[in-house]
C-alpha positions as CSV (number, residue, x, y, z in Angstrom):
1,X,14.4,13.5,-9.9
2,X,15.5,10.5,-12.1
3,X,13.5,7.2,-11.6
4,X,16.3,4.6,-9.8
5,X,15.9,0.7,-9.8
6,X,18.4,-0.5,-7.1
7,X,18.6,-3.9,-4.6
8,X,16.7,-3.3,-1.6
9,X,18.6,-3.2,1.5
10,X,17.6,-3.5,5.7
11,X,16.5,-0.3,6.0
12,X,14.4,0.0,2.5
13,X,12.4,-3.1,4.4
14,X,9.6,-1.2,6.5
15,X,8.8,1.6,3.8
16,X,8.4,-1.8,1.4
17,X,5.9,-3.2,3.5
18,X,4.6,0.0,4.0
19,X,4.2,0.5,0.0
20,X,2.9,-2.7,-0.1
21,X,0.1,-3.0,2.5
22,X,-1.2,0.0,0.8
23,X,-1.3,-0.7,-2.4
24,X,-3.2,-4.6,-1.9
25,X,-5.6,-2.0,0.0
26,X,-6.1,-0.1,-2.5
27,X,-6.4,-3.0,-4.6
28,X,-8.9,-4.8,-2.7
29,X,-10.9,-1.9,-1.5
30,X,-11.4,-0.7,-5.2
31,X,-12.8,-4.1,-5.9
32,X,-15.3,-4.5,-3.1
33,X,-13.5,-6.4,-0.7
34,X,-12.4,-3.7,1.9
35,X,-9.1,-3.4,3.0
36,X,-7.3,-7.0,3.5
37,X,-3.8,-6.3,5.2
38,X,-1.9,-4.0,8.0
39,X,1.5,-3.6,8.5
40,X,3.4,-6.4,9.9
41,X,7.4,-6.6,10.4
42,X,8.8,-7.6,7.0
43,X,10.6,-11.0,8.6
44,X,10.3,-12.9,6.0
45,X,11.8,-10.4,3.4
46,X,14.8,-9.8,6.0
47,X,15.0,-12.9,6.0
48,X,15.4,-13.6,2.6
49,X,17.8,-10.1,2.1
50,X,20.2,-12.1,4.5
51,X,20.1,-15.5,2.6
52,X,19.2,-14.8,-0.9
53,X,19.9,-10.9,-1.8
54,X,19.8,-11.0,-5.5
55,X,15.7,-10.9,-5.0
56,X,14.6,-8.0,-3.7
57,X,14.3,-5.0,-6.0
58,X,12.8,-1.6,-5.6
59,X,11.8,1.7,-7.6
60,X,13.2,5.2,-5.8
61,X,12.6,8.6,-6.8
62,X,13.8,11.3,-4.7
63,X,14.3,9.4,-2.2
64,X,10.7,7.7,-2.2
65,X,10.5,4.2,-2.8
66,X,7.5,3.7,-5.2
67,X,7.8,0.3,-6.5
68,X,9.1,-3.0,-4.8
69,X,9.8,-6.8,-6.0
70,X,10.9,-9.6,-3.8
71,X,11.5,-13.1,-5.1
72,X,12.7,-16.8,-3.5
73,X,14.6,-19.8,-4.8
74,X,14.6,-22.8,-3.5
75,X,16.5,-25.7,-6.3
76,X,15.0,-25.1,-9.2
77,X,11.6,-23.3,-8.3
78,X,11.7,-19.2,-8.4
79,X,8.9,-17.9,-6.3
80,X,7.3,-14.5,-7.0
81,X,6.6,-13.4,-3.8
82,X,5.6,-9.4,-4.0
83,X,5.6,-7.1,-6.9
84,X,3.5,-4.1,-6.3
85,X,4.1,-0.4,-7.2
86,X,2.6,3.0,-5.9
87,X,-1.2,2.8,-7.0
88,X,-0.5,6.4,-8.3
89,X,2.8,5.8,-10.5
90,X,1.4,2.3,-12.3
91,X,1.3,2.5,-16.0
92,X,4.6,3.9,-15.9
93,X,6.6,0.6,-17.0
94,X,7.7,0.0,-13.0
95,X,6.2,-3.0,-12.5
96,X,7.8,-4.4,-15.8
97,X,11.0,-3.3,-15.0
98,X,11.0,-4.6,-11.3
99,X,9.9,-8.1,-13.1
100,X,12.4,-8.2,-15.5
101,X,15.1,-7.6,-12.7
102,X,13.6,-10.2,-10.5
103,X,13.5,-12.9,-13.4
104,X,17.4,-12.3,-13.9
105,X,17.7,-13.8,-10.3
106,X,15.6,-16.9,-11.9
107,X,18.4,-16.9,-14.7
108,X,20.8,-16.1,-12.3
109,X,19.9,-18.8,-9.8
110,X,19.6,-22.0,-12.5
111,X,15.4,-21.7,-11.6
112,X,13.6,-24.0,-14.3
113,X,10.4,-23.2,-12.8
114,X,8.7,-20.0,-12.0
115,X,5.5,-19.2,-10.2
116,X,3.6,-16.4,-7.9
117,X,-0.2,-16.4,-6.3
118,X,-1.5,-13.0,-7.3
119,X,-5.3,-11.8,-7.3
120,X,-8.1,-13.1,-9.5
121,X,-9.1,-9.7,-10.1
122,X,-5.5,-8.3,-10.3
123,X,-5.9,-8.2,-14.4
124,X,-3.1,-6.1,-15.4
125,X,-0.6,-7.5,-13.6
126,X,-2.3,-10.9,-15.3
127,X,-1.7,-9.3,-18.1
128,X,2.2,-8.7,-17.3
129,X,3.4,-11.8,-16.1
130,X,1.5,-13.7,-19.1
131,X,3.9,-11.2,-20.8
132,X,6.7,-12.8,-19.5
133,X,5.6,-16.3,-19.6
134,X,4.4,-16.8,-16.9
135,X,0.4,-18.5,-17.0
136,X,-2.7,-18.8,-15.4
137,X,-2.5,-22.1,-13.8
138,X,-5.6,-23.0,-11.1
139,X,-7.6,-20.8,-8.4
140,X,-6.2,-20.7,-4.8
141,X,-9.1,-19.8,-2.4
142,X,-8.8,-18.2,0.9
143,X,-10.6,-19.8,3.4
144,X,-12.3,-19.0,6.7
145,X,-14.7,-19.7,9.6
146,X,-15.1,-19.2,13.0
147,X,-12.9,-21.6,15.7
148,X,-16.2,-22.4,17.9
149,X,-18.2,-23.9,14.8
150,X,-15.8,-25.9,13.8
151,X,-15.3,-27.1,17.2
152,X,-19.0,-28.2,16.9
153,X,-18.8,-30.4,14.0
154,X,-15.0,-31.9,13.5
155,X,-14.4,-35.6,14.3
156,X,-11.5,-36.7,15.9
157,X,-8.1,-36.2,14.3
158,X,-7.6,-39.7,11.6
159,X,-4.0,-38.9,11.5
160,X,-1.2,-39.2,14.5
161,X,-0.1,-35.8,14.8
162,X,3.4,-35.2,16.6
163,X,5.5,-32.2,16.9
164,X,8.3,-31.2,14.3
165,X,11.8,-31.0,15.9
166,X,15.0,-29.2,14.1
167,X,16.8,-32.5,13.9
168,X,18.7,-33.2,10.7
169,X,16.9,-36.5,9.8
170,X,13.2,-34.3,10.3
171,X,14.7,-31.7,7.7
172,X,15.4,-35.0,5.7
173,X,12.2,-36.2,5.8
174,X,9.9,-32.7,5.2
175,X,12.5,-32.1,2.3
176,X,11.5,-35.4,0.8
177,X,7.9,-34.4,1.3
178,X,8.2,-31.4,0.0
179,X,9.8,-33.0,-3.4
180,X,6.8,-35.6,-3.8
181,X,4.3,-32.8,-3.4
182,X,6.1,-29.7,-5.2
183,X,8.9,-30.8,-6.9
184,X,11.6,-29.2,-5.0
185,X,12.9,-29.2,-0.8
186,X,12.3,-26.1,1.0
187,X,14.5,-26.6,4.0
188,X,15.8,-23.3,4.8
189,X,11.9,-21.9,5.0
190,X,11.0,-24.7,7.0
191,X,14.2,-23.4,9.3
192,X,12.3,-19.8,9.0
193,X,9.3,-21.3,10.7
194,X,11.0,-23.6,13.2
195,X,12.4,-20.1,14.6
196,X,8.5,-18.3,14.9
197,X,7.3,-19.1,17.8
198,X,3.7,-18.3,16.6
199,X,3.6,-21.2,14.6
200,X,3.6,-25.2,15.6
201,X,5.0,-27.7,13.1
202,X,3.3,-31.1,13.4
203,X,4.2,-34.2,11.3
204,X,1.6,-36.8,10.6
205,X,1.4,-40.6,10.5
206,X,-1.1,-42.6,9.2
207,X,0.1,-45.7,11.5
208,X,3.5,-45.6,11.6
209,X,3.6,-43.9,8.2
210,X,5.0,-40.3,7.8
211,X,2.6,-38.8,5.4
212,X,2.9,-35.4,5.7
213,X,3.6,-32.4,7.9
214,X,1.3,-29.2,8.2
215,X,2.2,-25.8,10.2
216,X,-0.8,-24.1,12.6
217,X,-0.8,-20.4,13.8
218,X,-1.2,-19.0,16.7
219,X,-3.9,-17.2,14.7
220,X,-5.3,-20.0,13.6
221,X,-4.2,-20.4,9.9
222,X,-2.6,-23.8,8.5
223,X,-0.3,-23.7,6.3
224,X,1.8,-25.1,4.2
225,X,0.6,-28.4,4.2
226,X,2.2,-31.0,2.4
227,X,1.3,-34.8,2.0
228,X,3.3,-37.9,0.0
229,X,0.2,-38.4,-1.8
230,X,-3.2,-37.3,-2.6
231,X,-5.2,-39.7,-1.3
232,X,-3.9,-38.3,2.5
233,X,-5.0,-34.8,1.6
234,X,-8.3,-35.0,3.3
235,X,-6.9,-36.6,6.4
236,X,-4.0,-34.3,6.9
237,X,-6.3,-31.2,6.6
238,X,-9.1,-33.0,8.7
239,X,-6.2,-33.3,11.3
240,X,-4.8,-29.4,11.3
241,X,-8.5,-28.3,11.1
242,X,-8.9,-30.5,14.4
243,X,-5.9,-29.0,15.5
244,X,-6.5,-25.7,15.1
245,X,-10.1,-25.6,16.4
246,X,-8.2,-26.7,19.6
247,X,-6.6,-23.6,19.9
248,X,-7.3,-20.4,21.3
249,X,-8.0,-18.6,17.9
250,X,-11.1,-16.7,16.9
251,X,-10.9,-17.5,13.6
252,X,-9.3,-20.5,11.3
253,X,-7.9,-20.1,7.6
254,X,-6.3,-21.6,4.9
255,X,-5.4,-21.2,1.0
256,X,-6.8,-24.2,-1.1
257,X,-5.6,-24.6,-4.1
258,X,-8.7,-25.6,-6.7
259,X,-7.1,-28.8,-7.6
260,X,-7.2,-30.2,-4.0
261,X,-11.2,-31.6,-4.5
262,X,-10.8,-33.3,-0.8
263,X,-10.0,-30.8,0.6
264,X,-12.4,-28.2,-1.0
265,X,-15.2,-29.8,0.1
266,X,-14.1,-30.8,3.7
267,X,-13.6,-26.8,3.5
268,X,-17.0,-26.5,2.8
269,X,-18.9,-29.2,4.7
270,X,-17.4,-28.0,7.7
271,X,-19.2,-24.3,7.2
272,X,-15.9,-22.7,5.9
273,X,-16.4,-19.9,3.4
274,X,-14.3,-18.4,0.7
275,X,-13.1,-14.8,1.8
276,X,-11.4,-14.0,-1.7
277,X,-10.0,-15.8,-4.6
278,X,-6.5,-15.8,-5.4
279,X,-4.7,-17.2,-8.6
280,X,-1.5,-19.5,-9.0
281,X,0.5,-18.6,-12.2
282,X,3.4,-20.6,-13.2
283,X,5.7,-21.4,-16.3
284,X,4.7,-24.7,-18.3
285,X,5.0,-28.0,-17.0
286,X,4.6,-26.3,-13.2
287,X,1.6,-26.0,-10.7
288,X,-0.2,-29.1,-11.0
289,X,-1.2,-29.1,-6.8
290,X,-2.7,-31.7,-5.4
291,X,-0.5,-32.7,-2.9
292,X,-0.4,-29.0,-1.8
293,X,-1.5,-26.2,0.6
294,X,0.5,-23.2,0.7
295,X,0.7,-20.6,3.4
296,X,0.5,-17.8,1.8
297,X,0.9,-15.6,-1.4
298,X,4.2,-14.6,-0.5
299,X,5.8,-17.2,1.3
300,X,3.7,-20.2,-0.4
């Protein structure tokens, strides 16, 4: 049967994640970290399909879906979210053409930066998005440690944490956040998240200053993270920390980007260890992250 590249549609979704899931396995477990994901409902790419269609991409034969690629845009940043194909049909030329149908939505879409989190040790797809100009940029760890230790050894919040509401005037204000720490507003995914019910927005004040906002998880993850400036970095993850570790959660986790120095070593002071390294690869002139925690590789 002849290879098909086609746009993904609401049923393709569940065999996608499916595909994926097992190839990061696959991925991971051949390089000695053991399987890292299970499957989850793809909400995130259904959302997307509904807002942004022109993103999602997949490889069928006979029927079989055995390649996927799902990208974002928000103003002028296009976000890389998945691109994986069937461990057994790579070095084929799937994964290139999947890319090169996912960068005509950057063209498409006006993007004037582009950027994905992949793994360190994921060196031929390195090798492909180089390819496409696309460049190693700065390590993103994953981070981890158990709720009750942190408990132990966290001071007190130092920023006033309250709760995000929908209101039009807090969209205003994370989009201008968002714009000081990455360059562009990210409204609608901040809409995404206001809808989960798993996860609790917070913004923070230093005084009566807005300096940031952060997300926590039912599961204990934070992220994204986003500050004005910098030099709040430390504070505003000091704070989610503290709020997390007053949760219910076994376990708390967050990506760090390398650049974030503050927040690296809080990380680490506080007996958090690194679970796997990650890598942020961007086109010139994009990535510098300082101001920055993101949630994840595919929703950043």
């Amino acid at each position: 049967m002849p290879l098909v590249y086609r746009p993904a549609r609401l049923e393709d979704l569940a065999a996608s994640d499916a595909l994926v899931v097992a190839s990061i396995n696959e991925l991971t477990v051949r390089h000695g970290f053991g399987p890292m994901v299970m499957p989850s409902p793809p909400d995130f790419q259904l959302f997307s399909l509904k807002g942004d269609p022109d993103g999602l991409w997949l490889a069928e034969e006979g029927g079989e879906i055995v390649g996927f690629a799902w990208s974002w845009v928000c103003g002028r940043l296009w976000f890389l979210a998945q691109l994986f194909v069937d461990p057994t049909r790579q070095g084929q030329g799937i994964g290139d053409a999947l890319l090169e149908r996912t960068l005509e939505h950057a063209r498409k879409s006006g993007a004037v930066h582009k950027a994905l989190i992949t793994f360190t040790f994921n060196r031929v797809s390195q090798g492909l998005y180089i390819r496409h100009g696309l460049f190693p940029k700065m390590p993103v760890y994953f981070f981890n440690a158990g709720r009750e230790r942190l408990s132990q050894t966290l001071p007190q919040a130092p920023l006033r944490a309250v709760a995000i509401d929908n209101s039009a005037a807090t969209l205003t204000s994370l989009g201008e956040i968002d714009c000081r720490a990455i360059g562009v507003s990210r409204e609608k995914h901040h809409r995404y998240l206001f809808d989960d019910l798993r996860i609790t927005g917070i913004l923070l004040y230093d005084g009566n200053d807005l300096v940031g906002y952060c997300y926590v998880g039912a599961n204990g993850h934070i992220g994204p993270l986003a500050v004005t400036r910098a030099a709040v970095l430390h504070d505003a993850f000091a704070t989610a920390l503290k709020l997390a570790a007053d949760g219910s959660a076994e376990k708390i986790s967050a990506f760090l980007p390398g650049t974030c120095d503050c927040a690296l070593s809080l990380a680490v002071a506080q007996g958090m260890r690194i679970s796997f390294p990650m890598l942020l690869m961007a086109s010139p002139g994009y990535g510098d992250w300082t101001q920055y925690m993101p949630r994840n590789p595919g929703f950043m």
